[in-house]
C-alpha positions as CSV (number, residue, x, y, z in Angstrom):
1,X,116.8,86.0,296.6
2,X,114.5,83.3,297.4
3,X,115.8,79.6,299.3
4,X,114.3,76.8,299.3
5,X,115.4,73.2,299.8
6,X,115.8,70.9,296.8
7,X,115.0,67.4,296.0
8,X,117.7,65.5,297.1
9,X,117.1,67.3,300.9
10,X,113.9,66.2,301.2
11,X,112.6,62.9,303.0
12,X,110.7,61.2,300.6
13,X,107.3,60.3,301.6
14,X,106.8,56.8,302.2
15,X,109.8,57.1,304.6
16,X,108.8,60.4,306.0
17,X,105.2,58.5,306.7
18,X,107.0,55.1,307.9
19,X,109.8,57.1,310.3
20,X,107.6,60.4,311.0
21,X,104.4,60.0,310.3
22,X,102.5,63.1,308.5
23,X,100.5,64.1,311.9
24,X,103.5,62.9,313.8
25,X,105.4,65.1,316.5
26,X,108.6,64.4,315.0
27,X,107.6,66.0,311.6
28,X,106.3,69.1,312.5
29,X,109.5,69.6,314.3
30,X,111.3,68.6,311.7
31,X,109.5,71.0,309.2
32,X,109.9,73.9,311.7
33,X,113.4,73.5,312.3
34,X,113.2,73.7,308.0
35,X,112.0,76.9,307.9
36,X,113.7,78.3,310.6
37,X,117.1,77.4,308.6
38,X,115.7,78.9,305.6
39,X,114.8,82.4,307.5
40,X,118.5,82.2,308.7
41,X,119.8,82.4,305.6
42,X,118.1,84.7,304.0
43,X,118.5,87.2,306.7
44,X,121.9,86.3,306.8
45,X,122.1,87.0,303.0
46,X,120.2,90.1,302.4
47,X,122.6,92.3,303.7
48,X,125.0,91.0,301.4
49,X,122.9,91.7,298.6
50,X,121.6,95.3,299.6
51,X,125.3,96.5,300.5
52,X,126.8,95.2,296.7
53,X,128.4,98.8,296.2
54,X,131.2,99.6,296.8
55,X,132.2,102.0,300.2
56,X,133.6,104.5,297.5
57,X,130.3,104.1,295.3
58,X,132.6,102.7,292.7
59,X,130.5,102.4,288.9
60,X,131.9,102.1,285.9
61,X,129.9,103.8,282.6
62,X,130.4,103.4,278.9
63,X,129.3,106.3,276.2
64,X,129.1,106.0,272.8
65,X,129.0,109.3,272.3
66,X,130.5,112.7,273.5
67,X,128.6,113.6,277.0
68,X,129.1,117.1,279.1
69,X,130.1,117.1,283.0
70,X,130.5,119.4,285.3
71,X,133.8,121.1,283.9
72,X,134.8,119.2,280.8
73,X,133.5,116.7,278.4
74,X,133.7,113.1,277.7
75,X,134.5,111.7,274.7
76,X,133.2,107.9,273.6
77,X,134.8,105.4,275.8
78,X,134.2,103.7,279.5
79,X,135.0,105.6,282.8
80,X,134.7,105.1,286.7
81,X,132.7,106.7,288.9
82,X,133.3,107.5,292.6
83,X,133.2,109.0,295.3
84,X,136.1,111.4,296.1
85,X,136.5,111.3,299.6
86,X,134.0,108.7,300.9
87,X,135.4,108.9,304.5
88,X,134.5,112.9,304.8
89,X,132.1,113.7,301.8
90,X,129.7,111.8,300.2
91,X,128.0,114.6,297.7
92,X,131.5,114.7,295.2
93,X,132.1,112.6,292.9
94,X,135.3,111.9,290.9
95,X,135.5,111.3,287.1
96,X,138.7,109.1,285.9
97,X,139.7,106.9,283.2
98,X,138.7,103.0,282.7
99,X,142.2,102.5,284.6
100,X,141.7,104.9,287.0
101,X,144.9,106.4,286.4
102,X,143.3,110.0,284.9
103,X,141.2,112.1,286.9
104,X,138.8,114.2,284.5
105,X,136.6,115.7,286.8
106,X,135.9,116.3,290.2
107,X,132.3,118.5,291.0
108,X,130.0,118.5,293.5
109,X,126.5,116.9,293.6
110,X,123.2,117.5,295.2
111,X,120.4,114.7,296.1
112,X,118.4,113.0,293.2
113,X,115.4,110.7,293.3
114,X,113.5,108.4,290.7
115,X,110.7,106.0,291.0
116,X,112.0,103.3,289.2
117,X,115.1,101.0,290.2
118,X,117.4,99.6,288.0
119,X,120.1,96.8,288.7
120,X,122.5,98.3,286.6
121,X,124.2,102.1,286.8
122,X,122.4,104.4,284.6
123,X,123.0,108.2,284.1
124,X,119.9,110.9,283.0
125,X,120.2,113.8,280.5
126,X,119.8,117.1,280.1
127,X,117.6,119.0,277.3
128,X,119.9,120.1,274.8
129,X,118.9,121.7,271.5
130,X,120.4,119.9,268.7
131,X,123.3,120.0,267.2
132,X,124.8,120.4,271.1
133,X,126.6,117.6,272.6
134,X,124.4,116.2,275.5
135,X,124.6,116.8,279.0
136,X,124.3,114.5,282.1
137,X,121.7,115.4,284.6
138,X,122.0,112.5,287.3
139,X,123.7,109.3,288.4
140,X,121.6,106.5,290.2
141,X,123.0,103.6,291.2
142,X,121.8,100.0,290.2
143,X,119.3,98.7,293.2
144,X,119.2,102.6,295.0
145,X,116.1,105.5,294.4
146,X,118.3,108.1,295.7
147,X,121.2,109.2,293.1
148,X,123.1,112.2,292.7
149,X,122.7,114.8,290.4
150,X,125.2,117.0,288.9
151,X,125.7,120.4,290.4
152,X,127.4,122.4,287.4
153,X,129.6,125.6,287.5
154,X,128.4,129.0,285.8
155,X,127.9,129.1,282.1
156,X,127.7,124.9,281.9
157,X,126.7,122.9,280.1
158,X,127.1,125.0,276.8
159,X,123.5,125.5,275.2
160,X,124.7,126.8,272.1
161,X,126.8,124.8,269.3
162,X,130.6,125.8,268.6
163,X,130.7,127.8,265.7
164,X,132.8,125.4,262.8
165,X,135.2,127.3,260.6
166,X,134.0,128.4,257.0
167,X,135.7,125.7,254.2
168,X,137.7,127.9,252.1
169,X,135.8,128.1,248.7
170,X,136.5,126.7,245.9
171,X,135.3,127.4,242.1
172,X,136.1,126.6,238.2
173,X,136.5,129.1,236.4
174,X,133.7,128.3,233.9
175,X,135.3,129.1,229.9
176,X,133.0,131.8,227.9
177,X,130.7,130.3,225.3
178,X,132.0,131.2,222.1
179,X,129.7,134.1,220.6
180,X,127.5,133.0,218.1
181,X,128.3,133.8,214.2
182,X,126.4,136.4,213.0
183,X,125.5,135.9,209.2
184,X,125.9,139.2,206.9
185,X,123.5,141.5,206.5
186,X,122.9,141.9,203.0
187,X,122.2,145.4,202.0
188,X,119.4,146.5,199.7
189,X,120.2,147.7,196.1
190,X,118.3,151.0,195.7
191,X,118.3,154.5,193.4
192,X,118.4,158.0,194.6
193,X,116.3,159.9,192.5
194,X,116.5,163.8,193.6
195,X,113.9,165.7,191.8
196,X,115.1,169.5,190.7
197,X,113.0,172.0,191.7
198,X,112.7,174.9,189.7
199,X,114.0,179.1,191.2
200,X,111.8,181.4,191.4
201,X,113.4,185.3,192.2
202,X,112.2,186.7,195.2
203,X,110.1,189.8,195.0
204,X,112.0,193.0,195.5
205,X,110.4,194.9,198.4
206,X,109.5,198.9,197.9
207,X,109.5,200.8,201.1
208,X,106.5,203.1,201.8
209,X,106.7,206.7,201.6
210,X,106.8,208.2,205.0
211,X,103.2,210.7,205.2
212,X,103.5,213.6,207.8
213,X,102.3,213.3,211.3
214,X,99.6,215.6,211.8
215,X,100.1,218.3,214.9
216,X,96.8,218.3,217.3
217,X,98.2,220.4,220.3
218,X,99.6,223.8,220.8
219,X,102.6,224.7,223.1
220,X,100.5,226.7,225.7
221,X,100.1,224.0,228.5
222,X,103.5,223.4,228.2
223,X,104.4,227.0,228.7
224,X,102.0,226.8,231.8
225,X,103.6,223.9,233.5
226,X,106.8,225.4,233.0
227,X,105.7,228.7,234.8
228,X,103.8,226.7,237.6
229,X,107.4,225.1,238.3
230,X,109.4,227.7,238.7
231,X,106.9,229.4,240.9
232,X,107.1,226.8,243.2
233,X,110.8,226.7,243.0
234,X,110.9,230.1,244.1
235,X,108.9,229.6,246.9
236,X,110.5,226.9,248.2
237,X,113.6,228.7,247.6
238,X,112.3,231.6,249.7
239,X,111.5,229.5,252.8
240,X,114.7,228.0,253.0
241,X,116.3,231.5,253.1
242,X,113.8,232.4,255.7
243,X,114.9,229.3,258.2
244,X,118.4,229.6,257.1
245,X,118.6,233.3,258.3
246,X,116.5,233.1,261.6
């Protein structure tokens, strides 16, 4: 914040030239002892000014949506944000209603930093795939680089959107289309004319007189065969004895 002294405060110049003189002694000191009040009060100010926060770090945010924290989510609505023990922490932070009189959340945080400063309170997101409610990445408070981002707890924030119930399905039943009239078929008027055919006997069949066969060998190699046989019958006959006995 910038001081400076207005109108009214000032000499005006005729009397400042009559009283003071422009080159004058008297109103250089006079214009040093100015500025040197000026300085005062700014230095005495800017303390003021840097240390607005509260010792708690006391902010209060306002979604208009559903957000994820560390352990739970926020619906729509305003909250505060603080510290939970400012005396012996300063790296937790404590979610509770506008009121104060609901806690929602208490998690721990881990150093943040941004380039550009804001005078308000503003929170940073997560990248979420869509359809999944957002998550917050970072606090920074307004007039501060350093902020405080969320440290959150295994399996947080949920990537992955909740899987909504089926609707129960519903039909009408659609009535059957009537079938379609089928016109009669009139038949064709027509004659059958079957022509006789005229029987002929079949011819009686005269079997053939049986001629004799011929004879065009005699009965001697059969007679020899025989013989050969029974000569070898014997023989074999004989040797079988012959082992048989010895």
């Amino acid at each position: 914040m910038h001081w400076c002294l207005s109108e009214t405060d000032r000499v005006p110049k005729d009397e400042e030239r009559e009283f003071f003189g422009e080159g004058s002694e008297d109103f250089m000191t006079r214009l040093s002892v100015s500025r040197v009040v000026v300085a005062a009060l700014v230095a005495a100010m800017s303390p003021a000014l840097v240390n607005a926060q509260t010792y708690d770090k006391l902010a209060y945010l306002t979604f208009n949506k559903a957000v994820q924290i560390p352990g739970g989510t926020l619906h729509a609505g305003t909250y505060s944000f603080r510290l939970a023990n400012a005396g012996t922490s300063r790296n937790i932070l404590q979610v509770r209603s506008n009121d104060g009189a609901i806690v929602y959340a208490t998690f721990h945080t881990m150093p943040d930093s941004r380039t550009v400063v804001t005078p308000e309170p503003v929170v940073s997101f997560l990248e979420t795939p869509a359809g999944v409610t957002v998550a917050v990445k970072s606090l920074f408070y307004g007039g501060e680089y350093n902020g405080y981002e969320f440290v959150y707890p295994k399996y947080e924030p949920l990537m992955t959107a909740g899987v909504r119930p089926q609707p129960p399905i519903t039909y009408t039943r659609i009535p059957a289309a009537p079938a379609p009239a089928v016109a009669p078929v009139e038949k064709p008027e027509f004659e059958i004319f079957v022509e006789p055919l005229e029987y002929t006997p079949a011819l009686e069949l005269q079997p053939l007189p049986l001629e004799e066969i011929p004879r065009t060998a005699s009965p001697l190699p059969l007679m020899a065969v025989g013989g050969l046989t029974s000569l070898l019958l014997g023989l074999g006959v004989g040797v079988l004895r012959r082992r048989y006995n010895n």
